[in-house]
PDB file of N, CA, C and O in Angstrom:
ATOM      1  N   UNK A   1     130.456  84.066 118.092  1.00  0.00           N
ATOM      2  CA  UNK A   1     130.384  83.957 119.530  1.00  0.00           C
ATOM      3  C   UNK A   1     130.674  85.294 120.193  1.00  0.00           C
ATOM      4  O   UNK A   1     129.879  85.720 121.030  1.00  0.00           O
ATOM      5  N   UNK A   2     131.673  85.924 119.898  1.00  0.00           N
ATOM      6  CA  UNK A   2     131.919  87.451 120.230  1.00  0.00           C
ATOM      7  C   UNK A   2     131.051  88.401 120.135  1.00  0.00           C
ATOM      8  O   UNK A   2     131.112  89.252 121.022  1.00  0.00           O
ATOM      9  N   UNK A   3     129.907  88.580 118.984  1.00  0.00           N
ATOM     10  CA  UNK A   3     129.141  89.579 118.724  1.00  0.00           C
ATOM     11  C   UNK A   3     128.085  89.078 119.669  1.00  0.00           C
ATOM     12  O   UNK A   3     127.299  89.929 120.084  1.00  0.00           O
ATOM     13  N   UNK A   4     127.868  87.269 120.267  1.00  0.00           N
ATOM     14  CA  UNK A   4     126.460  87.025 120.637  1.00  0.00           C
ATOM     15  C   UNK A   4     126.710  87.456 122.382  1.00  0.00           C
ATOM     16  O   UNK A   4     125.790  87.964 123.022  1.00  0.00           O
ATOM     17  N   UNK A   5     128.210  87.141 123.073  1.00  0.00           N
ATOM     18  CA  UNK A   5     128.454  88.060 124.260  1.00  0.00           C
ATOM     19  C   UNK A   5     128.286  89.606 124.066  1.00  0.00           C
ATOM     20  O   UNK A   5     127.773  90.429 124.824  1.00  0.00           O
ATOM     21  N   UNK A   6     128.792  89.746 122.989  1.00  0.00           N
ATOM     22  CA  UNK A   6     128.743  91.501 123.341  1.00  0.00           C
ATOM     23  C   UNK A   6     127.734  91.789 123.402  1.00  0.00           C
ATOM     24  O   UNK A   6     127.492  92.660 124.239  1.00  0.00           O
ATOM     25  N   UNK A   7     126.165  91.060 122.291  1.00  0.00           N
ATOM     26  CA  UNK A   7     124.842  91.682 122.577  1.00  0.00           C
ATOM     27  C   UNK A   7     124.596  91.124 123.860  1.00  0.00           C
ATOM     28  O   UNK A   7     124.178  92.100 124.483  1.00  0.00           O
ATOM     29  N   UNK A   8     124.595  90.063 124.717  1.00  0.00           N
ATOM     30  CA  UNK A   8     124.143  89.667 125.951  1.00  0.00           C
ATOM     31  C   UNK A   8     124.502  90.341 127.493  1.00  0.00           C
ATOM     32  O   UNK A   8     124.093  90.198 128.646  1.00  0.00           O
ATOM     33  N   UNK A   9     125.810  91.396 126.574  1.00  0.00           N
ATOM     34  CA  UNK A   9     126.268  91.775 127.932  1.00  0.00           C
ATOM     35  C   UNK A   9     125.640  93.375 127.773  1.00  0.00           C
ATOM     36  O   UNK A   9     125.416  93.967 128.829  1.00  0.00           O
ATOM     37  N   UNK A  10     125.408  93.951 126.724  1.00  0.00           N
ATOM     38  CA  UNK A  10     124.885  95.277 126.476  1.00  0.00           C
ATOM     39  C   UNK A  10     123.091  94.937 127.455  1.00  0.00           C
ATOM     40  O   UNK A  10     122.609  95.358 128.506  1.00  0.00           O
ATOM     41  N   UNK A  11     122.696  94.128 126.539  1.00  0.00           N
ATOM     42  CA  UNK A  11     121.462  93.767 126.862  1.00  0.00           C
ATOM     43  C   UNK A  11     121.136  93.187 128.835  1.00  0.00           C
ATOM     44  O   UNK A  11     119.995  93.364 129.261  1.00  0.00           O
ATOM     45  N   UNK A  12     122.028  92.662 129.638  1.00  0.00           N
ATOM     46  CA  UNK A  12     122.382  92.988 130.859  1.00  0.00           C
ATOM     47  C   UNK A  12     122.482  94.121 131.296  1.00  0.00           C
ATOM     48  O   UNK A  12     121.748  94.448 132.229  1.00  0.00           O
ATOM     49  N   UNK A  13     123.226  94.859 130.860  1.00  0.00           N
ATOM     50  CA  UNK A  13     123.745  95.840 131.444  1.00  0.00           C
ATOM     51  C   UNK A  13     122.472  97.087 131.514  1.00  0.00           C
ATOM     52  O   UNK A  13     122.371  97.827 132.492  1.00  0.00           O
ATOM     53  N   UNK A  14     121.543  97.170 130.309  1.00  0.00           N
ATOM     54  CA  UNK A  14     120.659  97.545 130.282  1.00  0.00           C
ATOM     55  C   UNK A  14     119.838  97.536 131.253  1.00  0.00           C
ATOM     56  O   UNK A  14     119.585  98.605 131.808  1.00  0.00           O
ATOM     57  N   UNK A  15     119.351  96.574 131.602  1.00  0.00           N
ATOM     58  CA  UNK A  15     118.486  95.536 132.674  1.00  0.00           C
ATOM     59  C   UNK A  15     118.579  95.756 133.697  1.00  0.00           C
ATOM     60  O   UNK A  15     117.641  96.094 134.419  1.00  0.00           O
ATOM     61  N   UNK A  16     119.947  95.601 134.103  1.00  0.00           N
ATOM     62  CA  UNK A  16     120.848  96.079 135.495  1.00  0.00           C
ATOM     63  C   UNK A  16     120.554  97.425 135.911  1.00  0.00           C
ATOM     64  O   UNK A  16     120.230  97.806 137.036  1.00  0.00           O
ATOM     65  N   UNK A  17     120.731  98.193 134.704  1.00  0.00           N
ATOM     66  CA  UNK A  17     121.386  99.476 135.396  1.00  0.00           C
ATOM     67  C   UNK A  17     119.591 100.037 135.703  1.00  0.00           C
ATOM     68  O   UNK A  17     119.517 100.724 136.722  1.00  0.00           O
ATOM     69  N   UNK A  18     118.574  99.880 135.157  1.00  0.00           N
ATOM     70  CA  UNK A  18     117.258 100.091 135.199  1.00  0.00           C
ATOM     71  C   UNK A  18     117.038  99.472 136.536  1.00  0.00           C
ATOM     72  O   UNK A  18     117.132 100.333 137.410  1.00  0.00           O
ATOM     73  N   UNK A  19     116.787  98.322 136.992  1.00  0.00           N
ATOM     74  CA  UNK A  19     116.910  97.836 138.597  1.00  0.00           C
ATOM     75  C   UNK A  19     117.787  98.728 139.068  1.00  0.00           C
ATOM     76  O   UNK A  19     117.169  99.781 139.221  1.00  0.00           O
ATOM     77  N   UNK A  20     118.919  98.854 139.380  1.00  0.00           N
ATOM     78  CA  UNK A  20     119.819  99.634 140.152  1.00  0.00           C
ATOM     79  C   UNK A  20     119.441 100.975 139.877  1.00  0.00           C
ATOM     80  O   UNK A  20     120.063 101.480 140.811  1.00  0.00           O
ATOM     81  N   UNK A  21     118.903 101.937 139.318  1.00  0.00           N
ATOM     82  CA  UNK A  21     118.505 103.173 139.410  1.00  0.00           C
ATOM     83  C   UNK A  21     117.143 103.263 139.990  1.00  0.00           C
ATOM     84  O   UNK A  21     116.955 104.236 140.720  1.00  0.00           O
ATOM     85  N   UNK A  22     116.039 102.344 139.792  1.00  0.00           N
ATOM     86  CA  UNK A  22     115.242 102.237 140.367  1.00  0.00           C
ATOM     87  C   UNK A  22     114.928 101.965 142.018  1.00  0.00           C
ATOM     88  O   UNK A  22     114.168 102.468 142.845  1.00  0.00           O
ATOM     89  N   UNK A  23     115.767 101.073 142.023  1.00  0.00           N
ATOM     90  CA  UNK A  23     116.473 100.824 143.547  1.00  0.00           C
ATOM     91  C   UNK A  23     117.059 102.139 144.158  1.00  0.00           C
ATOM     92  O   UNK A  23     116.636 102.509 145.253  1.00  0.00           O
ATOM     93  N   UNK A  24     117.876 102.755 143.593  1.00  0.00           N
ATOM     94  CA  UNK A  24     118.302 103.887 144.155  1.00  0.00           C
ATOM     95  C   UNK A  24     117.474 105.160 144.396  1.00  0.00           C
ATOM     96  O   UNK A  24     117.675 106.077 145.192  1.00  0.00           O
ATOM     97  N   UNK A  25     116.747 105.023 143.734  1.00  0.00           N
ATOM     98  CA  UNK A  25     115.514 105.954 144.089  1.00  0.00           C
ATOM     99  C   UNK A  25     114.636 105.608 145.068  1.00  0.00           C
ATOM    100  O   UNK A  25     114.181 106.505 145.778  1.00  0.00           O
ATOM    101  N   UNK A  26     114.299 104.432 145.250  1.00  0.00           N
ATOM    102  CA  UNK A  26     113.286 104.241 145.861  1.00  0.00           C
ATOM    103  C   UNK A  26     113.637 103.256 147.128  1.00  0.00           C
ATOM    104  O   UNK A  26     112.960 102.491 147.816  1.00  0.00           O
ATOM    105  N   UNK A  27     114.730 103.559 147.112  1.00  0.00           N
ATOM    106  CA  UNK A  27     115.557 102.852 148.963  1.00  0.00           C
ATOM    107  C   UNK A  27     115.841 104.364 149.781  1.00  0.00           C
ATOM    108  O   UNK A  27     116.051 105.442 149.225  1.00  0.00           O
ATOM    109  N   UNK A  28     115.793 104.157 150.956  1.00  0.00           N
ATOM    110  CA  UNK A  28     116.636 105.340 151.919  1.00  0.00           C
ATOM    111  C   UNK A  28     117.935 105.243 151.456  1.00  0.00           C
ATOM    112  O   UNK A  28     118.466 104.431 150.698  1.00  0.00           O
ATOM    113  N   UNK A  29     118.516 106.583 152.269  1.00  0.00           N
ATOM    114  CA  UNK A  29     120.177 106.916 151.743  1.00  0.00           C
ATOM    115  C   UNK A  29     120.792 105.926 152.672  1.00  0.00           C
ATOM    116  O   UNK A  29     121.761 105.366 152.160  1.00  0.00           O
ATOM    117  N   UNK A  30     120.500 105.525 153.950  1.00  0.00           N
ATOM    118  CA  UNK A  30     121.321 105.031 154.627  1.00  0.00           C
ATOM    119  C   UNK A  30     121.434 102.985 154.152  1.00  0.00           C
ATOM    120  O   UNK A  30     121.816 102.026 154.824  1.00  0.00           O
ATOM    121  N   UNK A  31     120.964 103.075 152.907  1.00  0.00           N
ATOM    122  CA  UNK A  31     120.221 101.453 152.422  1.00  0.00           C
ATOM    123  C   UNK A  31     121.382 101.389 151.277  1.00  0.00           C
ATOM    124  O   UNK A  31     121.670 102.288 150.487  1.00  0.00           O
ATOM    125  N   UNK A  32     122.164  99.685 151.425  1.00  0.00           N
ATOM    126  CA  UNK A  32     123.188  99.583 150.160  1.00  0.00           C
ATOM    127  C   UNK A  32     121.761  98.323 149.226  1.00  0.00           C
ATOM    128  O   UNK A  32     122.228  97.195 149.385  1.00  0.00           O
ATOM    129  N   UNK A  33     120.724  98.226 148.625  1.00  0.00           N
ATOM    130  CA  UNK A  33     119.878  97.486 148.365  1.00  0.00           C
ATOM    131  C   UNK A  33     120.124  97.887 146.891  1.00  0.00           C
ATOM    132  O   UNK A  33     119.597  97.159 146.049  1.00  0.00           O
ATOM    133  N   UNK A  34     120.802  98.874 146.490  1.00  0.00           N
ATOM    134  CA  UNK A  34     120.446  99.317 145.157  1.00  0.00           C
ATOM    135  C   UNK A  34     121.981  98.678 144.702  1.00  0.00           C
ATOM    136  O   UNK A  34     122.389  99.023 143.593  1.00  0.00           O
ATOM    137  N   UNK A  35     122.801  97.804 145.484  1.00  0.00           N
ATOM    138  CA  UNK A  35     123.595  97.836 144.584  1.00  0.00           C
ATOM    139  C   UNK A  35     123.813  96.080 144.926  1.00  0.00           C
ATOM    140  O   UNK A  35     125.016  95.817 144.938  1.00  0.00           O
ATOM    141  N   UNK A  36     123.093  95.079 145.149  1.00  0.00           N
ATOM    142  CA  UNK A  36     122.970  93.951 145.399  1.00  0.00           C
ATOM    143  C   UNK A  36     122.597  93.573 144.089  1.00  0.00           C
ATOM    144  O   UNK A  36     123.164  92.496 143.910  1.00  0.00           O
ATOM    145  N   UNK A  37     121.757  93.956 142.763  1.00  0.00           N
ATOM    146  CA  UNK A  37     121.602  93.108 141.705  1.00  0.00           C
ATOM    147  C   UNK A  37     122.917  93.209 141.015  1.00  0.00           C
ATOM    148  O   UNK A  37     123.091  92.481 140.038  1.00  0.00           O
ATOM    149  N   UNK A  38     123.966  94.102 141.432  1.00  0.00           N
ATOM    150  CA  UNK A  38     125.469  93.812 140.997  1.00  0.00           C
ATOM    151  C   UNK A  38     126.258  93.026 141.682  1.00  0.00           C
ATOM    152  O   UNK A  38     127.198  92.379 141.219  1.00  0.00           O
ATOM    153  N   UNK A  39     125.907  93.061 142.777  1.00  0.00           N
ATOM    154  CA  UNK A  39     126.684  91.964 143.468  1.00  0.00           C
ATOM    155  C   UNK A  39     126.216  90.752 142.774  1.00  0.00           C
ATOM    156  O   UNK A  39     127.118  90.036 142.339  1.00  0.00           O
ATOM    157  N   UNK A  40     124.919  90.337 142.560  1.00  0.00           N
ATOM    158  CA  UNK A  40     124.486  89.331 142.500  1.00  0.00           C
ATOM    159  C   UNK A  40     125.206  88.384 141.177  1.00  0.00           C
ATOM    160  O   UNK A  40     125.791  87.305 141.090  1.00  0.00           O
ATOM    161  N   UNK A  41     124.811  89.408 140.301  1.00  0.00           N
ATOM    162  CA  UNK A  41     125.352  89.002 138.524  1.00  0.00           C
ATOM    163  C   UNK A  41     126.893  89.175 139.276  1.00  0.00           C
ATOM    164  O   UNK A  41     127.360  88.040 139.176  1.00  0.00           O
ATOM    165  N   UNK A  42     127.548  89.721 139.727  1.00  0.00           N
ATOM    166  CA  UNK A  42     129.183  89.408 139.596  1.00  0.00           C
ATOM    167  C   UNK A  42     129.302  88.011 140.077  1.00  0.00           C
ATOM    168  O   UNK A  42     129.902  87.199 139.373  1.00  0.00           O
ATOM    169  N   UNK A  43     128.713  87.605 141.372  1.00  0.00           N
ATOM    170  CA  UNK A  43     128.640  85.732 141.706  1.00  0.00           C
ATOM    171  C   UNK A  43     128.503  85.198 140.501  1.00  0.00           C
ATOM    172  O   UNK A  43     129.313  84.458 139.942  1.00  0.00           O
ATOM    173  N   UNK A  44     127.274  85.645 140.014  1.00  0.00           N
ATOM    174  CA  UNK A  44     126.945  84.911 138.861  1.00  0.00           C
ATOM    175  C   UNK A  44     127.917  84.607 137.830  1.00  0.00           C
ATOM    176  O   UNK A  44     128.206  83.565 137.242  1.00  0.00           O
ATOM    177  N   UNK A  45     128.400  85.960 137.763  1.00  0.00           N
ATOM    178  CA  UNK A  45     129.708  85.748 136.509  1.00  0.00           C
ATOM    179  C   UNK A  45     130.696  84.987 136.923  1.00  0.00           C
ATOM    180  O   UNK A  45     131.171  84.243 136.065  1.00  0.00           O
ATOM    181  N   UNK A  46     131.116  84.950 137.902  1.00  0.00           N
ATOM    182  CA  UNK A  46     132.085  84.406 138.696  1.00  0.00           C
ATOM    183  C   UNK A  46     132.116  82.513 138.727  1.00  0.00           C
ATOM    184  O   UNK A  46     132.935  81.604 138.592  1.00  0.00           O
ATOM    185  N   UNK A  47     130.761  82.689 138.974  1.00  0.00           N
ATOM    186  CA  UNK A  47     130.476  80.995 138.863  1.00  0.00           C
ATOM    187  C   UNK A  47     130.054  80.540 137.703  1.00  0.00           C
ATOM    188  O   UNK A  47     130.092  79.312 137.626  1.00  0.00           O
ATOM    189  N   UNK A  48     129.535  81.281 136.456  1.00  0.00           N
ATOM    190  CA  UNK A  48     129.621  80.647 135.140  1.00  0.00           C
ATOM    191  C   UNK A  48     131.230  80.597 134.797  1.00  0.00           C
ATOM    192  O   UNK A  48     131.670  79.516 134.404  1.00  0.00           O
ATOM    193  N   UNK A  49     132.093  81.670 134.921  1.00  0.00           N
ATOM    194  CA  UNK A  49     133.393  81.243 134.777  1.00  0.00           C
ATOM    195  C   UNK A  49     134.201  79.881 135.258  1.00  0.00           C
ATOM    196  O   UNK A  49     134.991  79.096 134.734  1.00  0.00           O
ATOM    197  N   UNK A  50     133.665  80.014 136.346  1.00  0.00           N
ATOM    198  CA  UNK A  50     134.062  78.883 137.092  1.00  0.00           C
ATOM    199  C   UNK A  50     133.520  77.443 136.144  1.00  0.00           C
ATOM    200  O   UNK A  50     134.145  76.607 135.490  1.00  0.00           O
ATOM    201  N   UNK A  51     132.299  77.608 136.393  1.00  0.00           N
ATOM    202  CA  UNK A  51     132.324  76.196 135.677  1.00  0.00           C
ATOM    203  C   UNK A  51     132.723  75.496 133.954  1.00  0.00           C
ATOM    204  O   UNK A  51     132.746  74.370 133.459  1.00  0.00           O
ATOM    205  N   UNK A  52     133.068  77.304 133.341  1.00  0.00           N
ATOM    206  CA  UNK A  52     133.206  77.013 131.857  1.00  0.00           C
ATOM    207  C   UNK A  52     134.432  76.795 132.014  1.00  0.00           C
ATOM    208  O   UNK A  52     135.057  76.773 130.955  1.00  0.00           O
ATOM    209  N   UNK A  53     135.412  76.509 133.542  1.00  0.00           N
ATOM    210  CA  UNK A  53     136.856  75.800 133.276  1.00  0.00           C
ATOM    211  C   UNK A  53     136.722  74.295 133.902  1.00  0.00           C
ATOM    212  O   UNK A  53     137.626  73.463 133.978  1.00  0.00           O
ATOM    213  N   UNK A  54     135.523  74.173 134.282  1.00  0.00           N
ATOM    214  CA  UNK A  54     135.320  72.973 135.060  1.00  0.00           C
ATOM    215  C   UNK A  54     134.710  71.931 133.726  1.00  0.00           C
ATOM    216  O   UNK A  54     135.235  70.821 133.634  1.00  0.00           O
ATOM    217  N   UNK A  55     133.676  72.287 132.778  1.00  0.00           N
ATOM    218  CA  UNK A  55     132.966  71.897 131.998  1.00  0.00           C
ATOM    219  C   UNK A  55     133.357  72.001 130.788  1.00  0.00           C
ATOM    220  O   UNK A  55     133.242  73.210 130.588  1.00  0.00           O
ATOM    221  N   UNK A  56     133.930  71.319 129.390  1.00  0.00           N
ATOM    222  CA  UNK A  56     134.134  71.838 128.137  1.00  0.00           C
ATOM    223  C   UNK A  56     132.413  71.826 127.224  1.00  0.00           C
ATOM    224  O   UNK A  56     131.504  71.001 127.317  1.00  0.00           O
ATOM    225  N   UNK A  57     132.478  72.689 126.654  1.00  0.00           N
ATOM    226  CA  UNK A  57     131.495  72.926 125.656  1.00  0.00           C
ATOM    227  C   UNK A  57     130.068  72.941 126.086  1.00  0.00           C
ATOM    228  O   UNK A  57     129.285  72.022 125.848  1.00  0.00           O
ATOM    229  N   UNK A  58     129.833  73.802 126.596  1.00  0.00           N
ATOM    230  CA  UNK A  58     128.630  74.443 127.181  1.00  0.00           C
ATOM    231  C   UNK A  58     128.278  75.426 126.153  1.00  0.00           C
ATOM    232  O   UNK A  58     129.124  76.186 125.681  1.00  0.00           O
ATOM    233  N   UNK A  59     127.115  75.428 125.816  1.00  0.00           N
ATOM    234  CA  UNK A  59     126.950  76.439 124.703  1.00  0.00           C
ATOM    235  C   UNK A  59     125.119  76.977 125.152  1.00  0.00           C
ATOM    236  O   UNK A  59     124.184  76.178 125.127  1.00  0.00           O
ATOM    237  N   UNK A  60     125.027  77.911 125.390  1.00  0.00           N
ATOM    238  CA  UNK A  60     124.135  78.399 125.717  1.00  0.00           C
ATOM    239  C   UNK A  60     123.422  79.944 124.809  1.00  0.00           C
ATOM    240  O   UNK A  60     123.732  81.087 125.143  1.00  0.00           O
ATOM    241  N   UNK A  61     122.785  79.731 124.049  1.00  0.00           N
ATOM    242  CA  UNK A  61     122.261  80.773 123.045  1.00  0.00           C
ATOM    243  C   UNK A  61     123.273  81.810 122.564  1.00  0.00           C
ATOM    244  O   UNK A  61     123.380  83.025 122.732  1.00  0.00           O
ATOM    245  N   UNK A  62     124.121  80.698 121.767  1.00  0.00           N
ATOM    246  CA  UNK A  62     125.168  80.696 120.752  1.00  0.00           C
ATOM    247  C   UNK A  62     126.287  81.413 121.776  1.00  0.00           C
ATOM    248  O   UNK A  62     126.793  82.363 121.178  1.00  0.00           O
ATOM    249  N   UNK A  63     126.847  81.261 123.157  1.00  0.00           N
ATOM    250  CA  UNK A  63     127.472  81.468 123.781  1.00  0.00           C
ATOM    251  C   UNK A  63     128.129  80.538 124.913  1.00  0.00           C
ATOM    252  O   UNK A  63     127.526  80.309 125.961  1.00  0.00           O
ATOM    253  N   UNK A  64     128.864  80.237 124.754  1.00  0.00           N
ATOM    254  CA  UNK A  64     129.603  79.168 126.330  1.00  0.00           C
ATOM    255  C   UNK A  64     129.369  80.070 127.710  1.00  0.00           C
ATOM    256  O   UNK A  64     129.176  81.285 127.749  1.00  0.00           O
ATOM    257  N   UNK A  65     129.419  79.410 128.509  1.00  0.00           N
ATOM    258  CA  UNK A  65     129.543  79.781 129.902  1.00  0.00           C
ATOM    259  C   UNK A  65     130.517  80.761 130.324  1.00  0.00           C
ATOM    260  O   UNK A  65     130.513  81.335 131.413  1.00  0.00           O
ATOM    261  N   UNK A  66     131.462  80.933 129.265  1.00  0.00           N
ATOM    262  CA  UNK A  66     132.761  81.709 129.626  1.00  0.00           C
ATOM    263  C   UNK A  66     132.439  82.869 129.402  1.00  0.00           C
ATOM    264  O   UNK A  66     132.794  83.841 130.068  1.00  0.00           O
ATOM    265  N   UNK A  67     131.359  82.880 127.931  1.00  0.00           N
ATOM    266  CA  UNK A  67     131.346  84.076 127.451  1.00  0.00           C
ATOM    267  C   UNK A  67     129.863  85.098 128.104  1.00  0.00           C
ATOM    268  O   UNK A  67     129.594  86.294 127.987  1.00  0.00           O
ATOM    269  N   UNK A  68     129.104  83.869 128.846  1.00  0.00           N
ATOM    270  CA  UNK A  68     128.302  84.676 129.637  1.00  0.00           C
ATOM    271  C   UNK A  68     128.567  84.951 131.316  1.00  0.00           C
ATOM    272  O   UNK A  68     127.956  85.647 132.127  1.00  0.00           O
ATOM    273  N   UNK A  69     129.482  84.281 131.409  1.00  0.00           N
ATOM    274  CA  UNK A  69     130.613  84.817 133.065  1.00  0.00           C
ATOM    275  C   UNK A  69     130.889  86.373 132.576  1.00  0.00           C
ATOM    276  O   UNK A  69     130.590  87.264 133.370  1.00  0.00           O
ATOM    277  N   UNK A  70     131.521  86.771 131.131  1.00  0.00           N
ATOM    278  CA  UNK A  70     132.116  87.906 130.801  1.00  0.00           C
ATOM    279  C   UNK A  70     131.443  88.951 130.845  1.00  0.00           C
ATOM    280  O   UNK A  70     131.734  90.063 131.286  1.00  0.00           O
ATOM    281  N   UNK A  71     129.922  88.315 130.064  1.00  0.00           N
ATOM    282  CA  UNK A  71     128.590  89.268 129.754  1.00  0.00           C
ATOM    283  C   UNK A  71     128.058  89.618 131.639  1.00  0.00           C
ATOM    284  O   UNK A  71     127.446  90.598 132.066  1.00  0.00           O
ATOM    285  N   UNK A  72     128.517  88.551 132.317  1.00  0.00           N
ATOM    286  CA  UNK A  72     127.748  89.158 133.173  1.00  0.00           C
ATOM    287  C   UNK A  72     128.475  89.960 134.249  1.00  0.00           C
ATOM    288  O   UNK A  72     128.067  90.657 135.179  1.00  0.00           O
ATOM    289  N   UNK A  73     129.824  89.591 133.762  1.00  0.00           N
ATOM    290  CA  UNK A  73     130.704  90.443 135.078  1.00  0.00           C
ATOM    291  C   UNK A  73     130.944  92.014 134.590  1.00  0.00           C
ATOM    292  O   UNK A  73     131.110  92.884 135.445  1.00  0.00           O
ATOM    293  N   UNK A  74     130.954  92.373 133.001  1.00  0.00           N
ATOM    294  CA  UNK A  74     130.972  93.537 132.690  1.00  0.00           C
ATOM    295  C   UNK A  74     129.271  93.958 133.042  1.00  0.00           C
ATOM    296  O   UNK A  74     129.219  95.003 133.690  1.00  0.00           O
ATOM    297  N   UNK A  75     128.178  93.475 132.803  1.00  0.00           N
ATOM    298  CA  UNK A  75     127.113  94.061 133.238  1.00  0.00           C
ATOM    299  C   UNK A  75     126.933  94.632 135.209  1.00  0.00           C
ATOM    300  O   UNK A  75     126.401  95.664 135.617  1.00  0.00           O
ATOM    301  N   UNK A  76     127.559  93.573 135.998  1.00  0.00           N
ATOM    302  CA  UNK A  76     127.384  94.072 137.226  1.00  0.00           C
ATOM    303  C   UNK A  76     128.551  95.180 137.343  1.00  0.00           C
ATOM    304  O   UNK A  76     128.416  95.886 138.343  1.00  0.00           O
ATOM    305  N   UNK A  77     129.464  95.427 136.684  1.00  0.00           N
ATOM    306  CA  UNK A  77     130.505  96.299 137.139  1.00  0.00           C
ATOM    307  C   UNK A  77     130.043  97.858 136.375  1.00  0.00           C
ATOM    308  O   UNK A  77     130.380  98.890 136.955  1.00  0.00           O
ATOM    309  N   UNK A  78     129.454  97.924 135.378  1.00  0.00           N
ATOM    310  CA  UNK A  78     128.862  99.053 134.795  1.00  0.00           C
ATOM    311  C   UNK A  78     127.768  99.601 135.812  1.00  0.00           C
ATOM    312  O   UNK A  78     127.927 100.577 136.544  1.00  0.00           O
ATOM    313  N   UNK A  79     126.887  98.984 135.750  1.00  0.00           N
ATOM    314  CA  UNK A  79     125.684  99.277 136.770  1.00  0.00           C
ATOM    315  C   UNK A  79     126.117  99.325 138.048  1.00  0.00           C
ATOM    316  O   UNK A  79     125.462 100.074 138.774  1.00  0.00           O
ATOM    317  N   UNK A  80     127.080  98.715 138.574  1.00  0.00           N
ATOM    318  CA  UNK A  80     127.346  99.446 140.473  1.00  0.00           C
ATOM    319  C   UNK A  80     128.084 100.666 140.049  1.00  0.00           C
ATOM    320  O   UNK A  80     127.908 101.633 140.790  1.00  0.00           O
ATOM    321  N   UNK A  81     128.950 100.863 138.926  1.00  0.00           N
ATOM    322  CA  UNK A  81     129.760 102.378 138.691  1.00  0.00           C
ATOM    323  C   UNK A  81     128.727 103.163 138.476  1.00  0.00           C
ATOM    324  O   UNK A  81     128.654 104.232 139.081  1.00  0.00           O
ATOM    325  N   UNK A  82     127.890 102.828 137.708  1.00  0.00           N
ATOM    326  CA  UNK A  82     126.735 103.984 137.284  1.00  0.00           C
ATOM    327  C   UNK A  82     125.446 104.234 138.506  1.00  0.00           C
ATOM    328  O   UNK A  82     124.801 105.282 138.468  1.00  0.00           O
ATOM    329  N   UNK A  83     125.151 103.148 139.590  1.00  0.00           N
ATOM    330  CA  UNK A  83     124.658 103.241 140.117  1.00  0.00           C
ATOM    331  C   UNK A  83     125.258 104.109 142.116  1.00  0.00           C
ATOM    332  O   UNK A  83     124.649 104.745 142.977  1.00  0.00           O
ATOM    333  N   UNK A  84     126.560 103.645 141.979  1.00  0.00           N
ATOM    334  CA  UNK A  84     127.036 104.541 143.072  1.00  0.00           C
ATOM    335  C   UNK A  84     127.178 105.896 142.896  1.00  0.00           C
ATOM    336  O   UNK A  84     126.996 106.671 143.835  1.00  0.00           O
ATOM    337  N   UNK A  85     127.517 106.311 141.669  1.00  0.00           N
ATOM    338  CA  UNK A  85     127.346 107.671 140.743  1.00  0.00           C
ATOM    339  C   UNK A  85     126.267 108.384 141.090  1.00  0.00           C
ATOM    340  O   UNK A  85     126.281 109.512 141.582  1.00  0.00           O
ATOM    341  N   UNK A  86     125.385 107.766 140.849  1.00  0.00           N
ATOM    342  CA  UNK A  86     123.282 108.133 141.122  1.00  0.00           C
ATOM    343  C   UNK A  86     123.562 108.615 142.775  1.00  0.00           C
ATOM    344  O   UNK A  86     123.729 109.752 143.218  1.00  0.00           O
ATOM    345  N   UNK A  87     123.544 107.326 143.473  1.00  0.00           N
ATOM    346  CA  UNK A  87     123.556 107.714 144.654  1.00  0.00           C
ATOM    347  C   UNK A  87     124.200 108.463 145.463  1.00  0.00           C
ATOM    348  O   UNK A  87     123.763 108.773 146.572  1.00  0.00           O
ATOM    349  N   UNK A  88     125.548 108.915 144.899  1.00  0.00           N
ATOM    350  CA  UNK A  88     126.348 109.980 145.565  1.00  0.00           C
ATOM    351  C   UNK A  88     125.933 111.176 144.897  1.00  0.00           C
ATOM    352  O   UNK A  88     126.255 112.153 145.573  1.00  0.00           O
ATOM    353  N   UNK A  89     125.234 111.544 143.637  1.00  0.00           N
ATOM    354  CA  UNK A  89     124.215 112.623 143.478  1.00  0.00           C
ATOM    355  C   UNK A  89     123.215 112.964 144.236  1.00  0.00           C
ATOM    356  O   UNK A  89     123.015 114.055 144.770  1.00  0.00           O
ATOM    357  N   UNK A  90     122.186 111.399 144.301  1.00  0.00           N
ATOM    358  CA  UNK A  90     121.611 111.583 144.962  1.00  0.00           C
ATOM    359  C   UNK A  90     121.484 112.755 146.749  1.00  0.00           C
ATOM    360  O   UNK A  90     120.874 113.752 147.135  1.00  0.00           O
ATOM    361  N   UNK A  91     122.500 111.763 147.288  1.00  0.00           N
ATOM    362  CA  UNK A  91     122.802 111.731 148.242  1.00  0.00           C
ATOM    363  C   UNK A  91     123.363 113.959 148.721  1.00  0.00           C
ATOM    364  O   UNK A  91     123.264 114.841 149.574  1.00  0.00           O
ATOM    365  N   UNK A  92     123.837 113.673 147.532  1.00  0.00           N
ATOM    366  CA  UNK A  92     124.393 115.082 147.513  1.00  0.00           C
ATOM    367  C   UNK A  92     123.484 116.494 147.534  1.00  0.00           C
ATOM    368  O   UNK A  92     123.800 117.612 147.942  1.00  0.00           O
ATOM    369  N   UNK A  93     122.230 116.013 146.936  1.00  0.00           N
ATOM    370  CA  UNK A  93     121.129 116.971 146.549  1.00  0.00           C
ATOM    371  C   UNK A  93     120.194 116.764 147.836  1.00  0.00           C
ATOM    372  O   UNK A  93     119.234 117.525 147.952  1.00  0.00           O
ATOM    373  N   UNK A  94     120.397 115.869 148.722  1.00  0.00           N
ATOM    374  CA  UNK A  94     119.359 116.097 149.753  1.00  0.00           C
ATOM    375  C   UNK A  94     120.445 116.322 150.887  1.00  0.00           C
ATOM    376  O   UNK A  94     120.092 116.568 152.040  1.00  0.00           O
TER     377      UNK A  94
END
């Protein structure tokens, strides 16, 4: 179960951070749009957590709900760090 979060959350985070750099390129500076698919997955994580204390034994491609709340709250928190990063480069070079 540990190795099947850790690949689900690498494999997020991947995903993420490709939207969120893409976004950041291709929004104005004065636009927070590039950092909403992190907001989004942190709800997300937030409410699979939630329900893997509400629900016992949820198992979802060899993972519980708990362990994809985890996969997904480390994926939105990598990608808004790496993506506010971009944009304060960004931001810096123009």
């Amino acid at each position: 179960m540990i190795q099947a979060v850790i690949t689900y959350g690498v494999i997020l985070t991947a995903v993420l951070l490709v939207i969120s750099l893409i976004l950041v390129k291709v929004t104005p500076k004065t636009s927070f749009v590039a950092y909403f698919p992190g907001f989004i997955f942190f709800a997300i994580g937030l409410i699979c957590l939630l329900f893997a204390t509400l629900f016992d034994r949820i198992w979802v491609l060899n993972a519980g709900l708990g362990g994809w709340g985890i996969a997904c709250l480390f994926a939105a928190v990598v990608s808004m760090i790496v993506s506010a990063v971009v944009d304060a480069y960004q931001q810096e070079a123009n």
